[in-house]
C-alpha positions in Angstrom: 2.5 -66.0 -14.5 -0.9 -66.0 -13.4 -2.8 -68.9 -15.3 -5.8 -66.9 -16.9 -7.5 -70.1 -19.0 -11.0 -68.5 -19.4 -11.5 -65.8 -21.5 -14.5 -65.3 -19.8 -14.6 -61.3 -19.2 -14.1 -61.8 -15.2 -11.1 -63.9 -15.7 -8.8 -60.7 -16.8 -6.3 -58.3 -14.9 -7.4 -54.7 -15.2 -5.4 -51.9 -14.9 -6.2 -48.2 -16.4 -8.3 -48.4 -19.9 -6.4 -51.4 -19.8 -7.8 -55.5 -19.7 -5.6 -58.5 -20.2 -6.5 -62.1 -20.5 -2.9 -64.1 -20.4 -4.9 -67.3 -21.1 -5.8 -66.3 -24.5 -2.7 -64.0 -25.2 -5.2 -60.6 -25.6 -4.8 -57.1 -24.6 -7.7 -55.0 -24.8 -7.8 -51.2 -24.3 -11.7 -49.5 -23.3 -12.4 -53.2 -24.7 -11.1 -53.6 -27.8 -8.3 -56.1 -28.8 -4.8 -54.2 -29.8 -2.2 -56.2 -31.4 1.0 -57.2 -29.0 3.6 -60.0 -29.2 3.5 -62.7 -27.2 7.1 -61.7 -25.8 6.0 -58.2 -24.6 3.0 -59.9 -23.0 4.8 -62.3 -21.2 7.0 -59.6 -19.7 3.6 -57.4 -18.7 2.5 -60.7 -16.9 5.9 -61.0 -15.2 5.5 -57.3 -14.2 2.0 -57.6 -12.9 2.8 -60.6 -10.5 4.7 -58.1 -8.6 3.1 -55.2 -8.8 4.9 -52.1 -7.3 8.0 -54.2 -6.8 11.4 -54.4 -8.4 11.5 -57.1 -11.2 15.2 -57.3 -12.0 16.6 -57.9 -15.6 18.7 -60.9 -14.2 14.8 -62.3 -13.1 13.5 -61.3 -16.7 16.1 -63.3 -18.1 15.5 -66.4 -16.4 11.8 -66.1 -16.9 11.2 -65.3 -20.6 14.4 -67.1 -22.1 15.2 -70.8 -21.0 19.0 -71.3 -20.2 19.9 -73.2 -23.4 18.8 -70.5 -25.6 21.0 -68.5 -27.1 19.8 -64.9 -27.8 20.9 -60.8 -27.1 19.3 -61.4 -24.0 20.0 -57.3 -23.5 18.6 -56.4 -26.9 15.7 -58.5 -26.6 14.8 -57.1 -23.5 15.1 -53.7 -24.5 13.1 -54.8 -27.4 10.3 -56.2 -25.9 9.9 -53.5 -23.1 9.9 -50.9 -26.3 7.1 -52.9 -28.0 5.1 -53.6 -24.4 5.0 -49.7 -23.7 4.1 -49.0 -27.7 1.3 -51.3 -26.9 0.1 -49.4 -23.8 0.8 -45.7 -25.0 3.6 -45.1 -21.8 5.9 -42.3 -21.6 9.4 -43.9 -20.4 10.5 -40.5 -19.8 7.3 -39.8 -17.3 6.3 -43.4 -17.3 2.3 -44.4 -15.7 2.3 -47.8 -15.9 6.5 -49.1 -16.2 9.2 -47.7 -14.6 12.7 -48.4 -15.5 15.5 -48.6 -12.9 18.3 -48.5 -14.6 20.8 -51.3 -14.7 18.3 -52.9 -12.5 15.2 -53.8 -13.9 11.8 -52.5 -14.1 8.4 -52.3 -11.9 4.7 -51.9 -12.4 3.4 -48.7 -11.0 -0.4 -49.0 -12.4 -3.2 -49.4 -10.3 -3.9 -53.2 -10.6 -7.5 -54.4 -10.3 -8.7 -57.7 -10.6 -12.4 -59.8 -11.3 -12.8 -63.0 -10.4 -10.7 -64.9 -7.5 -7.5 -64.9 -9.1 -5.3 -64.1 -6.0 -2.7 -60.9 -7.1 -0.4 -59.5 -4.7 -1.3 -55.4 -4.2 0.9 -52.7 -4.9 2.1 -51.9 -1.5 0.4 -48.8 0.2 1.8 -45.0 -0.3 3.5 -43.7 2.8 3.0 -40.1 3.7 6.9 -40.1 3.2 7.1 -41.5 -0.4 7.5 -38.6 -2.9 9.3 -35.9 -0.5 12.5 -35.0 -0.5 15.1 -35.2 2.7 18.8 -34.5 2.8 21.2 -36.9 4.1 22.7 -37.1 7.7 24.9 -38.9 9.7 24.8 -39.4 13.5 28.2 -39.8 14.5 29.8 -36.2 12.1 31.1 -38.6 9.4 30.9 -37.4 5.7 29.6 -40.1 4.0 26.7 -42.5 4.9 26.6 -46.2 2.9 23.6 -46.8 1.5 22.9 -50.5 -0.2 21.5 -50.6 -3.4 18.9 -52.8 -3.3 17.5 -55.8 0.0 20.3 -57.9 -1.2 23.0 -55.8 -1.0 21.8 -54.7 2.8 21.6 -58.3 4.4 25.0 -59.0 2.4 26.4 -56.0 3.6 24.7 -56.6 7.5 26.6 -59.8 7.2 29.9 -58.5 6.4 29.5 -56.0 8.9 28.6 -58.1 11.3 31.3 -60.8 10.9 34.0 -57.3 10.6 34.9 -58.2 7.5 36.4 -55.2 6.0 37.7 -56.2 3.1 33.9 -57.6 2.0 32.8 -54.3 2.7 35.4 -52.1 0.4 35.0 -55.1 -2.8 31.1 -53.6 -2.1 31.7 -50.1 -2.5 34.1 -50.9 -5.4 31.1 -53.0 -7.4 29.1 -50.2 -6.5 26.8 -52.6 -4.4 27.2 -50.3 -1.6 27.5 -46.2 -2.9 29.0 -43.4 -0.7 26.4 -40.6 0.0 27.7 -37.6 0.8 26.0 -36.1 3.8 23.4 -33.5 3.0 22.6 -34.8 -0.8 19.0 -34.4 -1.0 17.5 -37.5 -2.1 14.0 -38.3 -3.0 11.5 -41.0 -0.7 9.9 -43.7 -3.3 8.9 -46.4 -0.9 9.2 -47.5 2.6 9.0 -50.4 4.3 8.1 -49.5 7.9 8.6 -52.8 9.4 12.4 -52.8 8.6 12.9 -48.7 8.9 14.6 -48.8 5.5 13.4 -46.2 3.1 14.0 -46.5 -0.9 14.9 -43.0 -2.2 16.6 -41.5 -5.6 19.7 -39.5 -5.1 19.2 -35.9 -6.7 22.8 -34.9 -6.6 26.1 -36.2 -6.5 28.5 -39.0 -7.9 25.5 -41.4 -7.8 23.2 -38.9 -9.5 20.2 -40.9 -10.4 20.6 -44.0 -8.8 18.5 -45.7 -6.2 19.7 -46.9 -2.5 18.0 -48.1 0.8 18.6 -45.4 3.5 17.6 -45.5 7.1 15.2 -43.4 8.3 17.5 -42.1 11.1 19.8 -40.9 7.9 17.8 -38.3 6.8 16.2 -35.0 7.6 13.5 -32.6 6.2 15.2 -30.0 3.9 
């Protein structure tokens, strides 16, 4: 977590009618101090280091409970996201500031500004792709494309592929690690990353209704 000491006004993260100074434990909203838990704020700072990024529960874990304690780590979680999006007034169900992937974990998508020469990593930029929606395709006539569900799951399943182990790929598909897509689902862009071709999108329709996956670019088409 960023190490905010000074309270000083130009020491705090600003994001919205939101302030926060991590250094003295304080939220402020158009200036004034609201009441939050240190849990929930811990969680906003591990949110805000990455803003725009995946934070996965597994991470959350780690981060907020040290390994010999022994807590619901799911119902504190759940808790603490509950009480951190009380705090800041967000919508889960049309969320501005924390988006929940399910089963996976959760992401700032506020516009993060900073004061002072704390370093923060930016959101990364909108593509003119992210928001539209394509259908899925396939190059070679098959039915199905595989589609990864998150940069893990692609270099693992790369690797597999690579070294032709089968049997690696199908205990994917069967954890769900790698999800069959039929071809011409439409799915929804969310974020790309250009240097690597892979696009993050939200399948609209289907088995995997819901769920996010890494496609290629080369896998879809304009509806």
């Amino acid at each position: 977590m960023a190490n905010l000491s000074n309270p000083d006004d130009t020491r705090r993260l600003r994001f919205g009618l939101f302030a926060v100074d991590f250094g003295a434990g304080e939220l402020y909203k158009r200036g004034k101090k609201i009441k939050v838990q240190l849990l929930p704020l811990q969680l906003l700072g591990a949110l805000l280091e990455k803003p725009g990024e995946v934070v996965s529960r597994e991470e959350l874990k780690s981060r907020l409970w040290p390994a010999d304690t022994f807590v619901d780590f799911e119902h504190g979680l759940n808790t603490a996201i509950k009480k951190l999006r009380q705090a800041l007034g967000d919508n889960p169900a049309k969320p501005g500031l924390i988006e929940t992937l399910p089963k996976k974990g959760y992401r700032f998508i506020g516009r993060l500004e900073t004061n002072g020469a704390i370093a923060i990593k930016r959101p990364p930029p909108a593509t003119a792709l992210a928001g539209k929606i394509f259908s899925v395709c396939a190059e070679d006539g098959t039915q199905c494309v595989l589609a990864p569900v998150d940069a893990n799951s692609r270099d693992e399943w790369q690797r597999l592929m690579a070294l032709g182990d089968d049997v690696g790929v199908s205990m994917m598909i069967a954890n769900n690690r790698l999800l069959l897509i039929e071809v011409g689902k439409p799915v929804r862009v969310l974020s790309a990353n250009n240097a690597l071709g892979w696009l993050e999108t939200r399948i609209l329709e289907g088995e995997h209704y819901g769920k996010t996956a890494l496609l290629p670019r080369k896998s879809l088409r304009v509806s």
